[in-house]
C-alpha positions as CSV (number, residue, x, y, z in Angstrom):
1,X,-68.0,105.1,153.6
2,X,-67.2,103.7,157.5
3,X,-65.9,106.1,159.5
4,X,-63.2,104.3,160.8
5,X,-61.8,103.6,157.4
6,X,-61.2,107.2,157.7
7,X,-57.4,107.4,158.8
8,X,-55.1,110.0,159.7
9,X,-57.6,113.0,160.7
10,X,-58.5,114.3,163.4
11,X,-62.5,114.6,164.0
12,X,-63.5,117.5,165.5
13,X,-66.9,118.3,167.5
14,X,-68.8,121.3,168.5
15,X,-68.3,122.9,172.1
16,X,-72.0,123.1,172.6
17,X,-72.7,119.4,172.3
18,X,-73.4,117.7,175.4
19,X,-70.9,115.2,177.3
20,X,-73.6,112.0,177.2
21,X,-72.2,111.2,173.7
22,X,-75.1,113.0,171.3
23,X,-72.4,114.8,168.6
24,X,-71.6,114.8,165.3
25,X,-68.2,115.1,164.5
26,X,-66.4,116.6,161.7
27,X,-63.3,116.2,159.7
28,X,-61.1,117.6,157.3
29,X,-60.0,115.2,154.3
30,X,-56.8,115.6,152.1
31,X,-58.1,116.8,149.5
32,X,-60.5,119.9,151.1
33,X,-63.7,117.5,151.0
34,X,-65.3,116.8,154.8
35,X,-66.4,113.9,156.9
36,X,-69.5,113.6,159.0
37,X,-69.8,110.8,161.6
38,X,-71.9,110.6,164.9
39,X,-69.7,110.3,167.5
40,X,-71.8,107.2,169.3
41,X,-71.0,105.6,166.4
42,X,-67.5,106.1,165.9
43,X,-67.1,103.3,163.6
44,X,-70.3,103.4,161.6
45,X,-71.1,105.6,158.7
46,X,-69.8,108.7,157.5
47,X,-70.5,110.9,155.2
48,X,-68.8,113.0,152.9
49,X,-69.5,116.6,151.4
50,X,-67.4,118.5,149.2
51,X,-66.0,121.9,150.5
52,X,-68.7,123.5,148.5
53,X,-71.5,121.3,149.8
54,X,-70.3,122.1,153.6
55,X,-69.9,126.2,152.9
56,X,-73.5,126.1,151.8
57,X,-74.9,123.8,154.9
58,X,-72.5,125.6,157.7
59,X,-74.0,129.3,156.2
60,X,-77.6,127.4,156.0
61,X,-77.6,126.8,159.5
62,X,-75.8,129.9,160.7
63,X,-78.9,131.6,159.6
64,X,-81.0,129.0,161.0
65,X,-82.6,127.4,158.2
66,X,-82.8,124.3,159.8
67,X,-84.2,125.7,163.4
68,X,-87.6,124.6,162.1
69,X,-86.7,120.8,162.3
70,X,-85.9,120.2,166.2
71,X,-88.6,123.0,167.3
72,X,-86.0,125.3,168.0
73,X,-88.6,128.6,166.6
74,X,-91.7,126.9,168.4
């Protein structure tokens, strides 16, 4: 889906990401599913996940299951 067929939400990104444009950014659809975009790309892809789908990534990282793939636990 392009993300900028994706009206009337507001996309939300993290504190932590830095101010040279290197985000993704998140939104809540009617409906309870969720948007991803990266937010160099404003108008490019997004992607959507059910509210199910999100829980299970957002507790998947939160316990840093995914630290392995940027080197974070080298």
């Amino acid at each position: 889906m392009a993300a900028d067929g994706i009206t009337s939400v507001r996309w939300v990104k993290s504190s932590a990401s830095s101010g040279i444009g290197n985000c993704v950014e998140v939104a809540a659809l009617p409906g309870g599913d969720f948007a991803v975009r990266n937010s160099r790309f404003p108008g490019g892809p997004a992607l959507v996940f059910t509210r199910d789908e999100m829980t299970a990534f957002v507790a998947g990282a939160g316990a840093g299951e995914f630290d392995h793939l940027h080197g974070a636990d080298a």
